[in-house]
N, C-alpha and C positions, 0 to 999 in steps of 0.2 A: 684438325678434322681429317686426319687419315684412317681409311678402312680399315679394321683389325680383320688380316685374314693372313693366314698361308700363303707367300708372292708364286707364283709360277716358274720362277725361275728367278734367281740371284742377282741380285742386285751389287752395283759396284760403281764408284766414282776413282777415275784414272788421274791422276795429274802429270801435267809435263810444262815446267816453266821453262820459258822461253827464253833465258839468259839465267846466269848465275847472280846475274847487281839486280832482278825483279825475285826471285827468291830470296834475296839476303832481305831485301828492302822488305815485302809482303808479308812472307812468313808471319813475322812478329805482328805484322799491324792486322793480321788476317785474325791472331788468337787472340790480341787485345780485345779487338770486337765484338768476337764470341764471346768473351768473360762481361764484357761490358752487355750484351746484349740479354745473357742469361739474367743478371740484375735486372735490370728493363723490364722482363717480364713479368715479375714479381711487382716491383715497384709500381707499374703503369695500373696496375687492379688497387694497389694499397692507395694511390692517388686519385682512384674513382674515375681512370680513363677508360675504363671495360670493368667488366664486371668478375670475370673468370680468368684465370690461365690455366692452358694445360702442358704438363712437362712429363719427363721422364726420370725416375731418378734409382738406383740401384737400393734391394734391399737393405743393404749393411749401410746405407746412407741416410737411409730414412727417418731416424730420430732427431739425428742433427739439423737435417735438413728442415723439417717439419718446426724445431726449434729455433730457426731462423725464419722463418715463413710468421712465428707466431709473435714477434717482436714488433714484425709488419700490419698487426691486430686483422691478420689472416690465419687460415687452417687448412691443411694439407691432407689432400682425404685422396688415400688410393684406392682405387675401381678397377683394376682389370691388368694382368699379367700378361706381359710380351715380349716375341723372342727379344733377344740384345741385340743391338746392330752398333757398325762402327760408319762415324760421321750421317751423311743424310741420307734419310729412305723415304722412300714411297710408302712403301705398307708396310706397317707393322704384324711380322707373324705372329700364328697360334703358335702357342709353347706345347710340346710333347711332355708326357706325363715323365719326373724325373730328370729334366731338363732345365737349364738357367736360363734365366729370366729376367726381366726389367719390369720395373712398376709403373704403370702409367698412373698417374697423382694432378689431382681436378688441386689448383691453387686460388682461393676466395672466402668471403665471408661464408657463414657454414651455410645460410639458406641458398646466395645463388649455386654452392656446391653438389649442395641437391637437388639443385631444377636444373645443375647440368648432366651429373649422370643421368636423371632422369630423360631429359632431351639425347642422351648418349644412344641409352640402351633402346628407346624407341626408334632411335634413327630419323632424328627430327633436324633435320641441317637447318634450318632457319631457325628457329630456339636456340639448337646451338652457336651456329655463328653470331644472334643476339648477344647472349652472355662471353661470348668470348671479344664482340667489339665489332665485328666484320659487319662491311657495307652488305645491308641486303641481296644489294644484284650480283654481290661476290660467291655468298650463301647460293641465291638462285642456282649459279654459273656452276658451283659445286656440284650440285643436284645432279646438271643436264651431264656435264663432261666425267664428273667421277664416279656417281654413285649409277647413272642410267647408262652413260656410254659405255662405262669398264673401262676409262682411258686414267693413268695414273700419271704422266708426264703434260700437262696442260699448257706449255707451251704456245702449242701451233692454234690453238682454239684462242688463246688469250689474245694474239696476235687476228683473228679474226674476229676480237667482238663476242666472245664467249660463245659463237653457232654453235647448234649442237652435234657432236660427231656423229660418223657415218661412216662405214666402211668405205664409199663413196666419194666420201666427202674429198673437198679440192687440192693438189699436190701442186709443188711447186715453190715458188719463193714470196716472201713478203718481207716491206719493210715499214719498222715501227718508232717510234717515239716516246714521250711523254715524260715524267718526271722523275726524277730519280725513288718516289715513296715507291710507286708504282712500278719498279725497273725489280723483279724475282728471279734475274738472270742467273743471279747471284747468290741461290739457294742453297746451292750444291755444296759450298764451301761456308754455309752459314751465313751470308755476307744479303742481309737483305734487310728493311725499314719495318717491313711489316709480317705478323706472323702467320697471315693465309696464302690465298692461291688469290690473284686479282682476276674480276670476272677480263678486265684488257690489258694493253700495257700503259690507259690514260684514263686509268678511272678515277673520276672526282672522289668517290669517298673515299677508297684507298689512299690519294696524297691526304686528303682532309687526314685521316685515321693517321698515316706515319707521322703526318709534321705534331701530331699530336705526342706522339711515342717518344719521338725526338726530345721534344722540349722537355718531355719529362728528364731523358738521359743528360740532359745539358744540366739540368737543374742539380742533377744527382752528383754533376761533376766530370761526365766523361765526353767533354769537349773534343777534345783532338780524334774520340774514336766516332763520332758523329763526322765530322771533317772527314776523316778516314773512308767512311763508308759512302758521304758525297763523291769521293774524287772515284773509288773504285766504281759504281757505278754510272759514272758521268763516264765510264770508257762507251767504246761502242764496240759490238762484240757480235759475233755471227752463231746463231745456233744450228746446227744441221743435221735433222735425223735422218735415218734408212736401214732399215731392217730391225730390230732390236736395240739400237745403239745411237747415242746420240754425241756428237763434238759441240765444245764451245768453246770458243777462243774471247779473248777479254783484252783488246787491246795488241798491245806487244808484249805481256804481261806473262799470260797462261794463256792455256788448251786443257780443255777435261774432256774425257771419255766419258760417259755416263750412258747406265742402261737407259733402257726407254719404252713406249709402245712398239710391237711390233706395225713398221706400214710397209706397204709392199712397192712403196716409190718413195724418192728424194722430197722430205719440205727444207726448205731455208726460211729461217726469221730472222733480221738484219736487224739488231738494236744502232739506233745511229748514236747512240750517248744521252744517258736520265739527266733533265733539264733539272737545276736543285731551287725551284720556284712551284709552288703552287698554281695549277691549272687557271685560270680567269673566272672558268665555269664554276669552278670549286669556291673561289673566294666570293661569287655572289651566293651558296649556297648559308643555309641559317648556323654558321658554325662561330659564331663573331669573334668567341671569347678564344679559339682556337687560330683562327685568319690572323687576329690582331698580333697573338701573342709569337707565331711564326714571324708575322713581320716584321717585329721586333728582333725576332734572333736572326734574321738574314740580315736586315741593315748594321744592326748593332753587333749580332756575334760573329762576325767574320772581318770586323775591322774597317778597313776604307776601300775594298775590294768587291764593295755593292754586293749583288747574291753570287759570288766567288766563295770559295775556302781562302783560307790567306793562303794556302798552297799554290793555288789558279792564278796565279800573276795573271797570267794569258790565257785565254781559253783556246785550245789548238781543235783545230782541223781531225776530224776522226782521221787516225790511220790503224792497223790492223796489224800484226804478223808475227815473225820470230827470225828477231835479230842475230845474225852469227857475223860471218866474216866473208861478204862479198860487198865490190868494188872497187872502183880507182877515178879518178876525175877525169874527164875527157871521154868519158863511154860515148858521148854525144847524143844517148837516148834522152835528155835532158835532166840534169840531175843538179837542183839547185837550193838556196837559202830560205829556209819558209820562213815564212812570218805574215802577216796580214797586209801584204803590203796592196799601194794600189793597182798592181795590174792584173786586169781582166780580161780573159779570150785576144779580141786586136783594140786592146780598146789604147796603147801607145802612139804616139802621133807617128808615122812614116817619117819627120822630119828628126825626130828623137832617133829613132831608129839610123838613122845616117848621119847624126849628130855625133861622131864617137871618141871625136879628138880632143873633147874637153876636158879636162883636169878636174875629175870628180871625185879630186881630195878636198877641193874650195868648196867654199859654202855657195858657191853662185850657180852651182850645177842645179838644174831644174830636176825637182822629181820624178817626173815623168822619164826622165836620160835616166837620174840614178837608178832608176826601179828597172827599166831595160839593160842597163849596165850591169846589175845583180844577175839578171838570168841567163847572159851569154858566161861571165866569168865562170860565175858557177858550173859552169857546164863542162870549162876548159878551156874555151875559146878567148882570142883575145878582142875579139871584136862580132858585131850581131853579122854583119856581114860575112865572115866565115862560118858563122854556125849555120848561117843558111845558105852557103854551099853543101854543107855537107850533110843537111835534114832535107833538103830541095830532093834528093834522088829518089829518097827513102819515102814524102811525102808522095811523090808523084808515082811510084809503083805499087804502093797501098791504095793510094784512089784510083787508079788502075783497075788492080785485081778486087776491089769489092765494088766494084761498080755497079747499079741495079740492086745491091744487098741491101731491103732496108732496118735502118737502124744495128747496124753489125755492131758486134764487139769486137774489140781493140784492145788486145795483152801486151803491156811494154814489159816483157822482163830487164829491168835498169831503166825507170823511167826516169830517176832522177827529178827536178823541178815540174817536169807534164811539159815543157815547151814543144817537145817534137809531138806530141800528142793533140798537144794545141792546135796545129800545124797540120794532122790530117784529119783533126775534125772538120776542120774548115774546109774541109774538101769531100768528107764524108758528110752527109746528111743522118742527125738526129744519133751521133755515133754514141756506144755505152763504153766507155773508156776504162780498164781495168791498168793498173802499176804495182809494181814491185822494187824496192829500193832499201838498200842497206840504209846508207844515212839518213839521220834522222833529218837532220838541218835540209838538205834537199828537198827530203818530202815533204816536212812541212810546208816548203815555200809552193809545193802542189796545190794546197789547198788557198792560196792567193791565183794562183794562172785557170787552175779548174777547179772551184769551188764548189758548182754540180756536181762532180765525179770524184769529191775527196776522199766522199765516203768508201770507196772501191780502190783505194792504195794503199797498200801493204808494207811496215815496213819488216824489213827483213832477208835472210837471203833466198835468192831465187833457186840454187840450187836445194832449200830444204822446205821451202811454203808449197803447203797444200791451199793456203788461203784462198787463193782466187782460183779454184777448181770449186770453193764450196759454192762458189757465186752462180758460177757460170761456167757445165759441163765441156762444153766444145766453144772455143773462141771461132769469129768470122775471120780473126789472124792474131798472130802471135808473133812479136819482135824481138829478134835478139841478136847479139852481139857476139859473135862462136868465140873469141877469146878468153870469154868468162871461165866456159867451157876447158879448154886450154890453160887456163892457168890453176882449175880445179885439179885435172887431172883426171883418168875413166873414172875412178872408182868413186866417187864424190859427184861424177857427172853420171851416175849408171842411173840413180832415179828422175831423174828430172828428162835425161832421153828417153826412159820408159813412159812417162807422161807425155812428150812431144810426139810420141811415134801414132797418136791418137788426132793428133793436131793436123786438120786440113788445109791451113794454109800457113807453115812455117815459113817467115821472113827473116832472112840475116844478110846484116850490114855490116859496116868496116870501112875506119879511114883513120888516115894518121899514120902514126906509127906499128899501128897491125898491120900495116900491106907493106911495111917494108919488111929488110930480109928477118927471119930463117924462113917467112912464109910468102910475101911478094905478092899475093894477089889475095881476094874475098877467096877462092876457088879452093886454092890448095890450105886456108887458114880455115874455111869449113872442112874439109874432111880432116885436118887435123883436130878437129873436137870432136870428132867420131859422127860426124851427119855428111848424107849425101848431096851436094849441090845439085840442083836441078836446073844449069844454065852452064853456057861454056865461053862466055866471053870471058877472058881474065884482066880485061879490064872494067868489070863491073864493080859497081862498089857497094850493089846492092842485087837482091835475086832469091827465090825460091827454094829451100830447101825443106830433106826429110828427114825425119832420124827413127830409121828403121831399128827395131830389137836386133837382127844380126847385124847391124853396124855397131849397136851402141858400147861393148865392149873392146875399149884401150885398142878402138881404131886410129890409127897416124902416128903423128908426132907429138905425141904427148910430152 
């Protein structure tokens, strides 16, 4: 159901993965999908799940193709010439007289072929969304956001419920949910359940409609690329428009650039991860033969892993970002072993927590010891005891300086496990806790300590993540470590000081082995990362700093 018009300006999708082992890995299972999914589309009409499909397919392909389609006791009727594009568009242009082209080709039995050019050329969106499958209020949705608003990236409307736009209409951030059928994040790169635009991101007929689509691919044989396309959209992934252009990051995975509507402010839509279950709502709706048959391939076709992929041993913790090469153990920003474990905010007994001399190689060590034992080690420390001397300073000049702020944000660049964040929430009121963390194993255990706020932890290095700027323009404060800094070097530290020099209330700490020599204090080991301290004790171990643009180049001792 895309417009056929001349785009306004060029459309284009940017990639940039985030490690070289998520390209090697994705790639392949990215093109699998598309091959698999091109099948699907053909097959789901020749099985009577929709009536119609519509595709694209190149002149010189068109016999063969058509000669395939006819096996499937289908017929391949082209209706209307359009420019060529590479990968995913919005609008398909008008072609210039003498210009190459693509055939856009209605695939169906030959009557519903002709009640859908027909519904085509009238511009009849609910006819056609009927013949093509789509839940009506998805067709509606279309109506208000494409064909009446002019908006061609639907996004930020799907994230509200389909409203209809407005020049006006509301900026800002939202966060979403819902299923994986439902989850279109994934458009860009082909990688989505279902072939329209969802009027939300938890619309009942939409999961009803994919778990449908599904079953047919499983049937047809392409198991692992259904799996495949669970696990990719089961990430949680941030979309961020402003000005013409849109980012979306997938995990720790990718980032894409993509055009978009122009709006003249920031929206964010925060996918937390497509759940790969059918709605509740959905399964009381009249679709039996469909509900049944999905819950048969979630118990049964993924093995002993309930509605998991067999890939999902575990189901993790949303985290976010673009893995390179920062840290080291002992940062003390809390940097620890994820997993599900059970500790929650203070929910460790005090007696545990002083408990530390036990030998919890024996099985007689209480879980509760073990689970607190995990988040000091990890951290570096050898005991809970010293990790809160040396989070104690740090807590106490954050609750401090945000005092009277309500609900502040809270940026740990090297948050590591969330413990020190733990630590001044408990001191801030109703705080929104934002991290950044190379290790994964760390981060994950984030999402055990602050399970609220997992969704807002990055993993990745802090010197290259834009991620948590897409969240959250200006932090209430920002924490860090100037070593980091120092052991990067100016040139590797130049953007990320341009980012801070915007930052109102920079916090840097230090203990351990940073304050001893070549640097000896917080004081003189800030301005060797090129930021200016804004305190003059040198024996503090924690304290306010800036990091102004004519500081930020290959200031000190690099």
């Amino acid at each position: 159901m895309k417009r056929s018009q001349k785009p306004a300006r060029k459309e284009f999708t940017r990639e940039n993965w985030l490690s070289e082992s998520a390209r090697r890995d994705w790639q392949p299972r990215i093109q699998a999908i598309r091959t698999a999914y091109e099948q699907l589309e053909r097959l789901s009409v020749a099985e009577g799940v929709r009536r119609a499909n519509l595709t694209m397919v190149q002149p010189t392909a068109l016999p063969d193709f058509a000669r395939r389609v006819q096996k499937l006791g289908l017929e391949a009727l082209p209706y209307e010439n359009v420019a060529p594009t590479k990968g995913y568009s919005n609008v398909a242009g008008a072609v210039g007289e003498g210009e190459p082209f693509t055939l856009r080709v209605v695939v169906a039995r030959a009557a519903d072929g002709v009640a859908l050019v027909d519904a085509w050329r009238a511009g009849d969106q609910i006819a056609i969304g009927e013949l093509l499958g789509f839940p009506a209020c998805c067709s509606r949705a279309f109506q208000r956001v494409w064909v009446e608003g002019g908006r061609t990236d639907s996004t930020w409307w799907m994230a509200n419920e389909g409203a209809c736009p407005r020049e006006d209409a509301s900026y800002g951030s939202t966060t979403v949910g819902g299923s994986t059928y439902s989850n279109i994040l994934g458009r860009w790169l082909s990688l989505r359940f279902v072939p329209h635009l969802p009027c939300s991101f938890d619309c009942d007929g939409t999961a009803v409609f994919g778990a449908s689509l599904e079953e047919v691919a499983r049937r047809a044989g392409f198991e692992r690329e259904m799996d495949r396309l669970h696990e990719f959209l089961s990430l949680p992934a941030i979309w961020c428009a402003e000005g013409s252009t849109a980012q979306i990051v997938y995990g720790d995975l990718l980032a894409l650039e993509v055009s978009s509507d122009t709006t003249p402010a920031r929206r964010i839509v925060e996918h937390v991860g497509g759940e790969r279950v059918l709605p509740y709502r959905a399964a009381q709706r009249p679709h039996d033969a469909v509900v049944q048959t999905m819950a048969a391939a979630t118990v049964n076709g993924v093995g002993s892993h309930g509605t998991r992929a067999p890939h999902d041993t575990v189901r993790q913790p949303p985290t976010r970002g673009y893995p390179t090469a920062y840290g080291a153990s002992g940062n003390g920003a809390g940097n620890g072993v994820l997993g599900r474990g059970p500790v929650r905010g203070g929910a460790v007994p005090r007696a545990a927590v002083r408990d530390t001399s036990i030998d919890l190689a024996s099985s007689h060590a209480s879980p509760a010891i073990q689970a607190e034992h995990d988040l000091y080690t990890a951290n570096g420390f050898d005991s809970a005891a010293s990790m809160q001397a040396c989070h104690g300073p740090i807590v106490e000049h954050v609750a401090t300086l945000l005092r009277g702020v309500e609900s502040p944000s809270i940026l740990d660049l090297g948050c590591g496990n969330g413990v020190l964040l733990r630590s001044i929430a408990e001191r801030c009121d109703r705080a929104r806790l934002f991290g950044v963390e190379l290790e994964r194993a760390r981060l994950e255990q984030f999402g055990s300590v602050l399970p609220e706020h997992a969704h807002r932890a990055f993993l990745g290095n802090l010197l290259e993540l834009p991620s948590p700027w897409l969240l959250e323009e200006d932090f209430d404060a920002v924490l860090l470590m100037p070593g980091r800094l120092v052991e990067a070097g100016p040139d590797r530290s130049q953007a990320l000081l341009e980012r801070l020099s915007a930052t109102r209330n920079l916090v840097v700490y230090a203990y351990g082995y940073w304050l001893d020599e070549p640097y000896g204090d917080l004081r003189t080991l800030t301005e060797s990362a090129g930021l200016e301290p804004q305190f003059t004790d040198l024996k503090a171990r924690v304290g306010p700093a800036r990091a102004s643009l004519q500081s930020a180049p290959g200031r000190g001792a690099y």
